[in-house]
C-alpha positions in Angstrom: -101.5 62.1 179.8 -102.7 59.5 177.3 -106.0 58.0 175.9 -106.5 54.5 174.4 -109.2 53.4 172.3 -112.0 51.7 174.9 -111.0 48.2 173.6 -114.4 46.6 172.2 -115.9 49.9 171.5 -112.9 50.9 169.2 -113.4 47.1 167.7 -117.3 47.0 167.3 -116.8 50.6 164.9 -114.3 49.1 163.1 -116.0 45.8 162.2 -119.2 47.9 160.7 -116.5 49.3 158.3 -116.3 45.9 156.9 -119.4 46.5 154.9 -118.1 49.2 152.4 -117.4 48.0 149.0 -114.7 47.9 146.6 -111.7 45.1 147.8 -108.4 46.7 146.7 -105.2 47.2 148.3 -105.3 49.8 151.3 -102.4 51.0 153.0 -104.9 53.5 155.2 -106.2 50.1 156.8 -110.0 52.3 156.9 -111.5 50.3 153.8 -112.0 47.2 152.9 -109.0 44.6 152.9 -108.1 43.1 149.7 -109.3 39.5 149.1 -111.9 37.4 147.5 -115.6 37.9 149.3 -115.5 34.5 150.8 -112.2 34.9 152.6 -113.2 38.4 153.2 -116.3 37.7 155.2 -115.1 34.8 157.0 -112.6 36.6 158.2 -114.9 39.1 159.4 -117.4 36.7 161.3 -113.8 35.3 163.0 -113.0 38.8 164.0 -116.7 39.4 165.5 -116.2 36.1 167.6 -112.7 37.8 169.2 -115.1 41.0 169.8 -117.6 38.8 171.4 -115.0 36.9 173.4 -113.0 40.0 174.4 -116.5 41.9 175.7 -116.9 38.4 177.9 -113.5 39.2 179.2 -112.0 36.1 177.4 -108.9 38.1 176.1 -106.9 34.4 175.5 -109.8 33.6 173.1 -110.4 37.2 171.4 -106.4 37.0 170.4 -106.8 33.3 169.1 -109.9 34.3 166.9 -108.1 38.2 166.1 -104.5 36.0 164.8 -107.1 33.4 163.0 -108.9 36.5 161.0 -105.2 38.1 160.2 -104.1 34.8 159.1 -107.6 34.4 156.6 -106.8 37.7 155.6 -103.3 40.0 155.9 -104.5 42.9 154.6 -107.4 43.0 157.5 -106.1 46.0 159.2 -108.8 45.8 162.6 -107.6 42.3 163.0 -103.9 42.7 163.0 -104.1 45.5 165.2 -106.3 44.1 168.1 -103.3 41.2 167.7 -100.7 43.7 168.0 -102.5 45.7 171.0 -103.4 42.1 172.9 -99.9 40.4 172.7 -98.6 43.9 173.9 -101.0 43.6 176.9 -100.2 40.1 177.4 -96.5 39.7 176.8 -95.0 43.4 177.2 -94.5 47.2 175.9 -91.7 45.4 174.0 -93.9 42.9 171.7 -96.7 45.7 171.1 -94.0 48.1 169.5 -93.2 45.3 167.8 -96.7 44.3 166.7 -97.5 48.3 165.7 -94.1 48.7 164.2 -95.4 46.0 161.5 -98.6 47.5 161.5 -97.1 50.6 160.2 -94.9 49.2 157.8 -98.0 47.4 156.3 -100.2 50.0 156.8 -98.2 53.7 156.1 -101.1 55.9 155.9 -102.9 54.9 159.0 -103.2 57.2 161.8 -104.0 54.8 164.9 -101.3 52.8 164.8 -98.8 55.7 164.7 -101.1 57.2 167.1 -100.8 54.0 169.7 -96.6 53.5 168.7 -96.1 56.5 169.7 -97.5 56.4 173.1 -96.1 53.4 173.8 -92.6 54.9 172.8 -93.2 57.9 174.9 -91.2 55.9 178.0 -88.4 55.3 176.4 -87.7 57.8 172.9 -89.8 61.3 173.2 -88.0 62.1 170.0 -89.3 58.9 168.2 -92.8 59.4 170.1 -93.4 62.8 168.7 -92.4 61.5 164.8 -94.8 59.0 165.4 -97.5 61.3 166.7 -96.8 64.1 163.8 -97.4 61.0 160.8 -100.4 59.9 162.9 -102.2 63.4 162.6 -100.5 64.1 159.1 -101.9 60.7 157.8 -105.6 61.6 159.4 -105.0 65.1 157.8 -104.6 64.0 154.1 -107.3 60.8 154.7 -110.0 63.4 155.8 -109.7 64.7 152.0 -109.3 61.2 150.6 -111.7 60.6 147.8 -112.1 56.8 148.3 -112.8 57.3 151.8 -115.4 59.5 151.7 -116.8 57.3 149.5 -116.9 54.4 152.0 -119.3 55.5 154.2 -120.2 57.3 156.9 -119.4 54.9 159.6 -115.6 54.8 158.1 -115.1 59.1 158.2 -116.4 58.7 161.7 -113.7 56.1 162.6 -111.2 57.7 161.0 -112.0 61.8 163.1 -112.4 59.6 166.3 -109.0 58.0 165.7 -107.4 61.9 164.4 -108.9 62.8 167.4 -107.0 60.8 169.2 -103.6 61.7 167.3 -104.6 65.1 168.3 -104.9 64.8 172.2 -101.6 62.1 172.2 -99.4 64.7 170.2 -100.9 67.6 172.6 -100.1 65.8 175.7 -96.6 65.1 174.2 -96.5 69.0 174.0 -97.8 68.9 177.4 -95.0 67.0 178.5 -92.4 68.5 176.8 -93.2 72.4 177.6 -94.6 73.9 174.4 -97.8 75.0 175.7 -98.6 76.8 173.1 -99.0 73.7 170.7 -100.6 71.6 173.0 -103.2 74.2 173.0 -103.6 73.7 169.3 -103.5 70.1 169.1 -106.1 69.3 171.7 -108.1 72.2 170.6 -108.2 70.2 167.2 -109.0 67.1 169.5 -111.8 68.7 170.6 -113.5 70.0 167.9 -112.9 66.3 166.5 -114.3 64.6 169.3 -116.3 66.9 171.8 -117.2 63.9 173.9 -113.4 63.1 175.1 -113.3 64.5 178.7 -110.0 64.0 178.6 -109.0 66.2 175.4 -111.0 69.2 177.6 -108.9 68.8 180.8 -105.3 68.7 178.8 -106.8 71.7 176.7 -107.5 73.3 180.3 -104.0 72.4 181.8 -102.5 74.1 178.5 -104.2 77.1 178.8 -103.7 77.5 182.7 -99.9 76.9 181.9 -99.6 80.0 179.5 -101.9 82.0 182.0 -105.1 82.0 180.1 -107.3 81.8 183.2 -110.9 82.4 181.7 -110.0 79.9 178.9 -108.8 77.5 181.6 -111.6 77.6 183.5 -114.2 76.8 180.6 -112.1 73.9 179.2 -112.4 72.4 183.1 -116.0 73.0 183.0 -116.5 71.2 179.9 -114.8 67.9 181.1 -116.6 68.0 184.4 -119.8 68.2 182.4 -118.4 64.8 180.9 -117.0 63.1 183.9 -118.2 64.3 187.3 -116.3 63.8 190.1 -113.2 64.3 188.1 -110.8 65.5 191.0 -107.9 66.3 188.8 -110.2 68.6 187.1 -111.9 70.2 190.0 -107.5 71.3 191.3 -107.1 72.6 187.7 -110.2 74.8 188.1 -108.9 75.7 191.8 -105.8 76.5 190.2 -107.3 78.5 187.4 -109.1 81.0 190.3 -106.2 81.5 192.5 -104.2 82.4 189.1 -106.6 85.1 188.1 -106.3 88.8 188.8 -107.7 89.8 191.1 -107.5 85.9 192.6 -110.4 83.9 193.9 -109.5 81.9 196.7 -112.8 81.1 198.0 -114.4 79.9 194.5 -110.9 77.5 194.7 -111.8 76.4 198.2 -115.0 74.8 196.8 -113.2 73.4 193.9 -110.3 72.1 196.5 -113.1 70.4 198.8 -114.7 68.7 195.9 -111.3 67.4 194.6 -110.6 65.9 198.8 -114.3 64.3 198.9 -113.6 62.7 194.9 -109.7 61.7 195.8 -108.8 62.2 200.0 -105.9 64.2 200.7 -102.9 64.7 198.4 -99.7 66.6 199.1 -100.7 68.7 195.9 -103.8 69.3 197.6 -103.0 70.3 200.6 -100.2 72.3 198.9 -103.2 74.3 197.3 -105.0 74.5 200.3 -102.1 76.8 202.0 -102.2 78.7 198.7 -105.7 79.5 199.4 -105.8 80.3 203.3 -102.6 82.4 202.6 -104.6 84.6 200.1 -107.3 84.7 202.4 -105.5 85.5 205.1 -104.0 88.5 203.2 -107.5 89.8 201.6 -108.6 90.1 205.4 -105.7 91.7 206.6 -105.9 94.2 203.8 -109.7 94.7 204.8 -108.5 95.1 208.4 -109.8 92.1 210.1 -106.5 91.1 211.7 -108.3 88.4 213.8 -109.4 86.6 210.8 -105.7 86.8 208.9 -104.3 85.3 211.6 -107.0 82.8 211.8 -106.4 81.8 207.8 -102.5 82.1 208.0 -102.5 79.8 210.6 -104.6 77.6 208.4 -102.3 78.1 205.9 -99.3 76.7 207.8 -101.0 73.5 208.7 -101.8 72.6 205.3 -98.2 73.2 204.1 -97.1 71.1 206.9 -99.6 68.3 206.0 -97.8 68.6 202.7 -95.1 67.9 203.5 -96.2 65.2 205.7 -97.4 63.9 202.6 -94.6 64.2 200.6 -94.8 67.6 198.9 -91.4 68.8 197.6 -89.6 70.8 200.2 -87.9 73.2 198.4 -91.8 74.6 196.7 -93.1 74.4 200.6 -90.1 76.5 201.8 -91.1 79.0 198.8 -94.9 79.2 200.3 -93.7 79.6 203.7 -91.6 82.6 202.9 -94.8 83.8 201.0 -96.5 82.8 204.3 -93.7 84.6 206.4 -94.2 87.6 204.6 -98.1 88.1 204.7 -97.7 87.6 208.5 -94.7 90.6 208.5 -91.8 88.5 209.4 -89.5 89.4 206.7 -86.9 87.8 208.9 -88.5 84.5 208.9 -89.8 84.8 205.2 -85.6 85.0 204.5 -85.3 82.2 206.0 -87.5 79.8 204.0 -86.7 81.5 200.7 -82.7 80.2 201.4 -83.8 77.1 202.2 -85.8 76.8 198.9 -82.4 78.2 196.9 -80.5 75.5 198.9 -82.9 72.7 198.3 -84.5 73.8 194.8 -83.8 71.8 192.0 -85.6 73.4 189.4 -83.9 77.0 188.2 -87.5 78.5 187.9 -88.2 77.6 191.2 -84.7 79.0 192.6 -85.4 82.1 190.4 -88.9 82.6 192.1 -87.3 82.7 195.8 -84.7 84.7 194.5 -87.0 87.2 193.2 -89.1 87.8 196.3 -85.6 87.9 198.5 -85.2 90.9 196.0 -88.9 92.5 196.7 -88.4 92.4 200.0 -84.7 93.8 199.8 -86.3 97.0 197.5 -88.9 97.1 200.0 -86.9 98.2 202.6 -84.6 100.1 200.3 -81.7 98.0 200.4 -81.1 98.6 196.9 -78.0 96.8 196.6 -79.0 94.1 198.3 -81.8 94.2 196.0 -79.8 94.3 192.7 -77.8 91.6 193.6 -80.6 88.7 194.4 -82.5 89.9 191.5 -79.4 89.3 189.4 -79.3 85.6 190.9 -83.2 85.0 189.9 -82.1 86.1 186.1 -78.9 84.1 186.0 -81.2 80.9 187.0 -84.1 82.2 185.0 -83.7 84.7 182.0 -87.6 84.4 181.8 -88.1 85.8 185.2 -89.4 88.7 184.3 -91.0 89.9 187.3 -87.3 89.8 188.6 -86.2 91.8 185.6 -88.9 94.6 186.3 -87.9 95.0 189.5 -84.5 94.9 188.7 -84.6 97.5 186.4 -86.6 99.6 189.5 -84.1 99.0 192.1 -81.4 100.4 189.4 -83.2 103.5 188.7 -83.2 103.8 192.4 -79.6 104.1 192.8 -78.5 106.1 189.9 -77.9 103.8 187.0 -80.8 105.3 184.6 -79.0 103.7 182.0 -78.8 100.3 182.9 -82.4 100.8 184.3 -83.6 101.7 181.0 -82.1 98.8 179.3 -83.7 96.1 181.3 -87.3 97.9 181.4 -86.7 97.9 177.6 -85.7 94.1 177.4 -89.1 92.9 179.7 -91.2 95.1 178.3 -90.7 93.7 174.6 -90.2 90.1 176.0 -94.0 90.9 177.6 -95.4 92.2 174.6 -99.2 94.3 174.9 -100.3 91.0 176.5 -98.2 90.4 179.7 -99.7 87.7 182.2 -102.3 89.0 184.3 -100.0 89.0 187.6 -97.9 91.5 186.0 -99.9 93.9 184.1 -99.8 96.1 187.3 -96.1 96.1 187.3 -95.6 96.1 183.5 -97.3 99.3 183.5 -95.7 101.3 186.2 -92.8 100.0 184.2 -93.7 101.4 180.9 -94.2 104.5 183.1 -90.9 104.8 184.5 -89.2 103.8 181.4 -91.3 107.1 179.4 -89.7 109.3 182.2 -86.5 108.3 181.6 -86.3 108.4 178.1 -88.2 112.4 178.7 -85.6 113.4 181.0 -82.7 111.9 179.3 -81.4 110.4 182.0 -79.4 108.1 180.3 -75.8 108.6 182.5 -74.6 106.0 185.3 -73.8 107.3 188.4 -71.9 105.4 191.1 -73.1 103.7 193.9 
């Protein structure tokens, strides 16, 4: 998830920051390049010509007039990007890493052309991408408290937060990308504060804080980006998302977002994937309200959006996981079994396998097969030491058959992995944990008994 500068927007800003005076040497590229006032401003009327030209969708002409203007004047920072950005449009990925490679050679302290390297390096070196990203916002960091800067002018502060800004939300969708939620959050939260009008910082703020289970968060960052761009269908599925992850969840506030997504996009396999999530949930809110006519009614519903999933290409392994979900709301455990193997079989993703292997456990304790139990929650830690639903059940199913000891121990181990703010979905859990854990420790039940 990346954002480019809108092309003559971006250039338009940049030639007004020709105005600023002083001409000395600037490795930022943000003030005025170093030359005598003739060249200088010739230079600039050449580079407003390739503006004009590129708005008229003449991009052969705006590069001609951009390479004239860095030829009058090297040290012209605006030109010799736009070269670098054009020729990478024009002749490959290759020959714009090349062109922004110079750029930030000549030009150390800048923070766009870091910024725009590094997204261009993201397809082939995530390492290099994310050095690139972290000078990008360091450089916009320190130039925020440059002296010389300030002085030049509004118009060049505001260039320089739109293009940290930027830095921001391209380092925070590298996070995205990478896994470390936590400092995407920060990044495009800085993105946003930069640059309130990027719908797109809003939406990757909104897919970090969904990822680490901050639903309420989730849902306002969404909100915020739909203010900016409406239909925004991506949006309207992480807002769907954000109301089926909540506790207690909302499936019926997600089926409006899910419909507004299918009128803005058509069908998806991740929508339709969704759209079982939903019809499962409300097929289990009416069977726990005792309208068995309308559970059936919504499970069925459920099974022929998975099955337009994967019609659509939806990955088999997370569609066999939804039907054993599905298996089990209708009370087929036998059934449910069945699709939660086929998800181990097919899954190639250990959180995934972890999260069939967990509910082959539930529904093992369930029926108090304890052993059973033990051993399939055992499988969902050995793929996934983070499945900590798998560990409080575990630790359950142990106290169950004796093993107080070994029981205590992995209570212990969740509950400080959970900390006093455990994901919504298991607070209910974490605490009749914490529960069972106190009575062991009163009762000093500490031995292991056999089998």
């Amino acid at each position: 998830m990346t954002v480019r500068h809108t092309m003559a927007t971006a250039l338009l800003i940049a030639a007004a920051a020709l105005v600023c005076a002083g001409a000395s040497a600037d490795p930022s590229g943000y003030l005025k390049p170093e030359g005598d006032e003739k060249t200088v401003e010739k230079a600039a009327r050449t580079f407003r010509d390739g503006v004009r030209a590129l708005d008229a969708g003449a991009a052969g002409t705006a590069l001609d007039k951009f390479r004239r203007a860095a030829s009058l004047c090297p040290g012209f920072f605006e030109a010799r990007y736009n070269v670098a950005k054009l020729e990478g449009t024009q002749y490959g990925r290759d020959r714009g890493i090349e062109g922004l490679t110079a750029l930030c050679k000549d030009f150390p302290t800048n923070v766009r052309a870091y910024s725009d390297l590094g997204q261009l390096l993201v397809e082939t070196d995530m390492e290099a991408a994310g050095r690139a990203f972290d000078t990008a916002v360091t450089n916009g960091e320190k130039l925020l408290e440059d002296k010389a800067i300030a002085e030049a002018g509004k118009a060049t502060v505001a260039q320089l937060k739109v293009d940290l800004a930027f830095a921001y939300h391209n380092r925070g969708a590298w996070h995205l990308s990478t896994g470390d939620y936590a400092k995407a959050e920060a990044d495009l939260r800085h993105s946003t504060e930069l640059n309130d009008a990027n719908f797109f910082s809003h939406y990757g703020l909104g897919l970090a804080l969904l990822q680490q289970g901050k639903y309420t968060e989730a849902k306002a960052a969404f909100a915020r980006s739909m203010q900016l761009k409406s239909p925004f269908a991506d949006c309207s599925i992480g807002l769907a998302r954000a109301y089926l992850g909540e506790t207690p969840p909302q499936p019926a506030a997600a089926l409006v977002e899910l419909k507004a997504a299918e009128k803005a996009a058509g069908q998806t396999a991740q929508l339709e994937t969704l759209y079982g999530d939903v019809y499962t949930l409300l097929g289990k809110q009416a069977a726990d309200d005792g309208h068995a006519e309308d559970a059936a009614r919504h499970l069925a519903e459920a099974q022929r959006h998975y099955d337009k999933a994967l019609e659509l290409g939806a990955d088999r392994a997370t569609i066999a996981l939804k039907l054993g979900i599905l298996a089990d709301n209708e009370g087929d455990p036998d059934a449910a079994r069945k699709h939660l193997h086929e998800c181990i079989e097919q899954a190639k993703e250990p959180a995934l396998k972890a999260q069939a292997f967990t509910l082959l456990g539930v529904l093992a304790e369930r029926e108090e097969n304890y052993a059973e139990a033990i051993k399939s929650l055992g499988e969902a830690l050995a793929s996934d030491p983070k499945a900590h639903a798998a560990r409080l059940h575990l630790g359950v199913c142990l106290y169950q058959t004796g093993k107080a000891k070994e029981a205590e121990k992995e209570l212990s181990a969740v509950i400080e992995a959970l900390g006093d703010a455990p994901p919504p979905a298991l607070a209910a859990d974490l605490a009749a944990a914490r529960k069972l854990l106190d009575k062991i420790r009163a009762s000093g039940e500490n031995h292991t008994q056999p089998d």
